[in-house]
C-alpha positions as CSV (number, residue, x, y, z in Angstrom):
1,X,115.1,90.2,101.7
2,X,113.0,87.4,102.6
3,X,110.0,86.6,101.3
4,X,107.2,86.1,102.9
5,X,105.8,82.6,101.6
6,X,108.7,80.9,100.2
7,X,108.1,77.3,100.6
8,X,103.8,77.5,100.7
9,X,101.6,75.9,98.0
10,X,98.9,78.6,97.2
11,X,95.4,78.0,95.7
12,X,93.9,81.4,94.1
13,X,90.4,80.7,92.2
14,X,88.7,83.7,90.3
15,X,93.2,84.0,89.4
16,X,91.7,84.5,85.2
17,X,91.3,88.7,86.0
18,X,90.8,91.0,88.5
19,X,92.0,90.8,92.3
20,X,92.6,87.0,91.9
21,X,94.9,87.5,89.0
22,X,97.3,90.3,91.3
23,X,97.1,88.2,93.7
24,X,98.5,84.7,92.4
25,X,101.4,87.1,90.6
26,X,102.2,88.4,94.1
27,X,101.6,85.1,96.1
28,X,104.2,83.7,93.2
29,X,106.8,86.9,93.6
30,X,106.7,86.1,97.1
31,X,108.2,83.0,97.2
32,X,104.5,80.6,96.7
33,X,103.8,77.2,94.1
34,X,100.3,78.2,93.0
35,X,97.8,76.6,91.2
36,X,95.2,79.1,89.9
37,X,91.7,78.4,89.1
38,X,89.3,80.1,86.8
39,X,86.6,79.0,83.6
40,X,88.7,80.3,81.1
41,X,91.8,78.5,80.4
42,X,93.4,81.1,77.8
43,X,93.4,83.6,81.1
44,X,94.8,81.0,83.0
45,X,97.7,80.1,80.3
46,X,98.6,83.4,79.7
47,X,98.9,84.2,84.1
48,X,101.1,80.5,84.1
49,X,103.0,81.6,81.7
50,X,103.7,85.3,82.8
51,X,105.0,83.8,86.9
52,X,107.1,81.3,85.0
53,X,108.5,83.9,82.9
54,X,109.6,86.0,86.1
55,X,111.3,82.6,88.0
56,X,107.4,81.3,89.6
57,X,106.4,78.2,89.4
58,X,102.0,77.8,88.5
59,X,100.1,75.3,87.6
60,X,96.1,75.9,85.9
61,X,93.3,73.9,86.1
62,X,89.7,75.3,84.7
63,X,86.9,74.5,85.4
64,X,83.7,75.9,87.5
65,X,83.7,76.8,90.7
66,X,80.4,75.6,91.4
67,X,81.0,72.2,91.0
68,X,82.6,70.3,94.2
69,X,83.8,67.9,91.5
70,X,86.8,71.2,90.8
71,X,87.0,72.3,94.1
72,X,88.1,68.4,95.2
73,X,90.2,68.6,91.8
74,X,92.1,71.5,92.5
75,X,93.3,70.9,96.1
76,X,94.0,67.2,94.5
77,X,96.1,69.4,92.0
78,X,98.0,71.0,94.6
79,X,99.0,67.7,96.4
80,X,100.0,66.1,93.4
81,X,102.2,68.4,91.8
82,X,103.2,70.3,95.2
83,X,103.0,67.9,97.5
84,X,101.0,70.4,100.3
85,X,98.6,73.0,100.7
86,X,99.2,76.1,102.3
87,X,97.4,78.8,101.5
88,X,94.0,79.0,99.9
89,X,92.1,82.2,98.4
90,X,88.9,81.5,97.9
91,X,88.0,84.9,95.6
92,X,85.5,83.6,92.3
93,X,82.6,85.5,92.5
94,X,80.2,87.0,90.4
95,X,77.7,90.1,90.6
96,X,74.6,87.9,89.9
97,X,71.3,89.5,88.8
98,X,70.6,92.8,89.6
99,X,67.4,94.9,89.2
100,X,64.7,96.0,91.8
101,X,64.4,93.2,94.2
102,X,60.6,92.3,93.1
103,X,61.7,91.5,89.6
104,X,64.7,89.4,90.6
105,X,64.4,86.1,89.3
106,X,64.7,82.9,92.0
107,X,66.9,81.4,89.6
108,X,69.2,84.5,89.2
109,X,69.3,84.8,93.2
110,X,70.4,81.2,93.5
111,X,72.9,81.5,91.0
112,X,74.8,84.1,93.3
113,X,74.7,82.5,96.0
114,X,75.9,79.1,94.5
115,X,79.2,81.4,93.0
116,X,79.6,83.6,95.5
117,X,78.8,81.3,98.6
118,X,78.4,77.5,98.3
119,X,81.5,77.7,96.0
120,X,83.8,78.9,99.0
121,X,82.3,76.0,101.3
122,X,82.9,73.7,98.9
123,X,86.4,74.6,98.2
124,X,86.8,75.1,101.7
125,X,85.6,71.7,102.1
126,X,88.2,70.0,100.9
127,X,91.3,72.4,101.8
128,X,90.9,72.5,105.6
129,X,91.1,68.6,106.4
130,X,94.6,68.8,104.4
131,X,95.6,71.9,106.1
132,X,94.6,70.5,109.4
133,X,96.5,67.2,109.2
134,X,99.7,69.1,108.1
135,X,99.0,71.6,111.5
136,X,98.0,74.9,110.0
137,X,97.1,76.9,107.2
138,X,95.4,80.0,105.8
139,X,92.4,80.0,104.4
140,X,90.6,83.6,102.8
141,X,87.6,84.5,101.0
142,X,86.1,87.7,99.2
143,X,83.1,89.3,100.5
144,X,82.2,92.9,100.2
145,X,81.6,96.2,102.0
146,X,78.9,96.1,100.2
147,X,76.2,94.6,102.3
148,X,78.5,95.1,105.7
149,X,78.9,98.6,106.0
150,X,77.2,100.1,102.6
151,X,74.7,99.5,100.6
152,X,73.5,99.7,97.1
153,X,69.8,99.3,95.8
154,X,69.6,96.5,92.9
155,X,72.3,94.2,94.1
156,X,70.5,91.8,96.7
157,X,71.9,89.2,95.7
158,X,75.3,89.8,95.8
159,X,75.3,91.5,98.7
160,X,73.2,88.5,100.4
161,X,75.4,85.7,99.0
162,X,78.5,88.0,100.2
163,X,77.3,88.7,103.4
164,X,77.1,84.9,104.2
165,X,81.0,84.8,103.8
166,X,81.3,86.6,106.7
167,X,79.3,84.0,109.3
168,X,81.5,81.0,107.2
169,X,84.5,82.4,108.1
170,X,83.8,82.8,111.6
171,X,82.1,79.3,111.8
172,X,85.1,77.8,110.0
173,X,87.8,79.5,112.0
174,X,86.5,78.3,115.3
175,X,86.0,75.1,114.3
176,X,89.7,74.8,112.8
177,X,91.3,77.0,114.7
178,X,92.6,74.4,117.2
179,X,93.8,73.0,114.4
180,X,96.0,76.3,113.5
181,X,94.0,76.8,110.4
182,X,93.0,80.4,110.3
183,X,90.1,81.9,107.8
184,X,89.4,85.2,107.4
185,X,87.8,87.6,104.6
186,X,88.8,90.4,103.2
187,X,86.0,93.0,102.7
188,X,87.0,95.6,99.6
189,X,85.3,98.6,98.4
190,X,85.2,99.1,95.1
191,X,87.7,98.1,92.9
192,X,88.9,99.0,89.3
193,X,88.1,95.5,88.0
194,X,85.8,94.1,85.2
195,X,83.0,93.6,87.8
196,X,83.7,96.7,88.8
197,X,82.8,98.8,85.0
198,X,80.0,96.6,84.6
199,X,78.4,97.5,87.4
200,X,79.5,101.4,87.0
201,X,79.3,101.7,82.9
202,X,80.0,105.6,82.8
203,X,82.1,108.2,83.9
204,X,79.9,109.6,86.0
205,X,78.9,106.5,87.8
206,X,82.1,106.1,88.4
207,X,82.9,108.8,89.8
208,X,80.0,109.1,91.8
209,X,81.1,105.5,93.2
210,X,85.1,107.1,93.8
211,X,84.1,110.0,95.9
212,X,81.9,107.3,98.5
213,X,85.6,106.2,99.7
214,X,87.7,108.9,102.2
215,X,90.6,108.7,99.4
216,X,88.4,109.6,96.8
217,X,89.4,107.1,94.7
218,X,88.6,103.2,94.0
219,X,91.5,100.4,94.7
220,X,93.6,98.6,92.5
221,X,93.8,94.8,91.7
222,X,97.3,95.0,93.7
223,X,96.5,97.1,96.6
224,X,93.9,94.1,97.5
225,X,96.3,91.5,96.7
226,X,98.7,93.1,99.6
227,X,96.1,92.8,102.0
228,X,95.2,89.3,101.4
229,X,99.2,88.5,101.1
230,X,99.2,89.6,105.0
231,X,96.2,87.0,105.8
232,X,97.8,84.4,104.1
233,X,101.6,85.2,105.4
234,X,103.4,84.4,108.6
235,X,102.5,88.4,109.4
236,X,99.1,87.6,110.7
237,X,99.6,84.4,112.7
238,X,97.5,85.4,115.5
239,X,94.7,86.8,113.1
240,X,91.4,84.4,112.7
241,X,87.7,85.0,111.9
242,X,87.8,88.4,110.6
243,X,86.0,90.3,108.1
244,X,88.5,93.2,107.4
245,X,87.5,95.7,105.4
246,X,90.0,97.1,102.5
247,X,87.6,100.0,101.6
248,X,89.4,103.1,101.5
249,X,87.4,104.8,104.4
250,X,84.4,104.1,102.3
251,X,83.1,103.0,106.2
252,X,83.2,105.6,107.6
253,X,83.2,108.6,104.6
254,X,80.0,110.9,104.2
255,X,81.2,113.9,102.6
């Protein structure tokens, strides 16, 4: 069977755990180059060396997705050893501060939004002018449902700095979309990541959090990795400027 992005150079920062770790091991299964991004570089060995061990072909670079410095480095990265740029997910992203709103600090507020938010237009930045000149490409970023369609108390800034994702992408994809560069987001519910237990520490948050979504149940890393494997493939060529929720009828649940 074909795959679906055989010859495509892939970018996946936030590739160390978590969504953007099943993603870069799908984007690879499916036929993609990808150079993953992350701060820790033992994460980032061990994911290399677990798509070369299954016939991939990965390349790391760490570093901090804050700095334009590694966003410019990365997509520099791709050129060099790939020679193109295809594909880039756009995933890092942290909870930030959380507390009552009052007590949050400015500091801790800015912080969010400089990973969540000015991160993705800076590695947007330098990935669409090489997508444009090549004629197309696909770029995606992680917001949130939280913030969209749901909301929690204590998490302002997260759900602030990923609410802003959602007005990039559509200002980005209708400023390259005559250039055949698409963006979109993908908005998940909860997830059974890292962020995820720290935010819900017990059992019983937990499953307080699993029965919000119509299944009942939170996501995995892979099921999230699917859906940003169609925004980034072929399959959704006519699909720009969309925030498409991957929430497990958390939407529209309320029993």
């Amino acid at each position: 069977m074909m795959k679906k992005l055989t010859g495509k150079v892939a970018i996946v920062t936030g590739a160390s755990s978590g969504i953007g770790r099943a993603t870069a091991l799908l984007f690879a299964q499916e036929g993609a180059r990808v150079v993953v991004g992350a701060r820790r570089q033992v994460e980032l060995d061990s994911l290399v060396a677990q798509i070369k061990a299954a016939g991939g072909d990965a390349i790391a670079l760490a570093g901090d997705v804050v700095s334009e410095v590694y966003a410019k480095a990365l997509v520099e990265l791709a050129l060099q050893q790939y020679g193109r740029l295809d594909i880039a997910f756009n995933n890092a992203g942290i909870l930030g501060e959380m507390g009552p709103s009052p007590e949050v600090s400015a500091q801790g507020f800015n912080d969010a939004l400089q990973t969540n938010l000015t991160s993705a237009f800076l590695g947007a930045k330098y990935q669409l002018p090489v997508m444009a000149h090549q004629g197309g490409g696909s770029i995606i970023f992680t917001s949130t449902f939280v913030g969209y369609s749901f909301a929690f108390p204590g998490v302002a800034a997260y759900a602030a700095s990923k609410a802003g994702l959602i007005g990039l992408t559509q200002a980005l994809a209708t400023e390259f979309g005559p250039q055949q560069v698409r963006v979109n987001a993908i908005l998940p519910g909860a997830v059974d990541t890292p962020m995820y237990r720290q935010m819900n520490d017990s059992a019983e948050a937990q499953a307080y959090i699993a029965n919000l979504h119509a299944l009942k149940r939170v996501a995995t890393p892979e099921e999230l990795a699917r859906s940003v494997l169609y925004l980034a493939s072929d399959d959704s060529s006519f699909v720009t400027g969309t925030a498409s929720l991957v929430d497990g009828g958390a939407s529209i649940s309320r029993s």
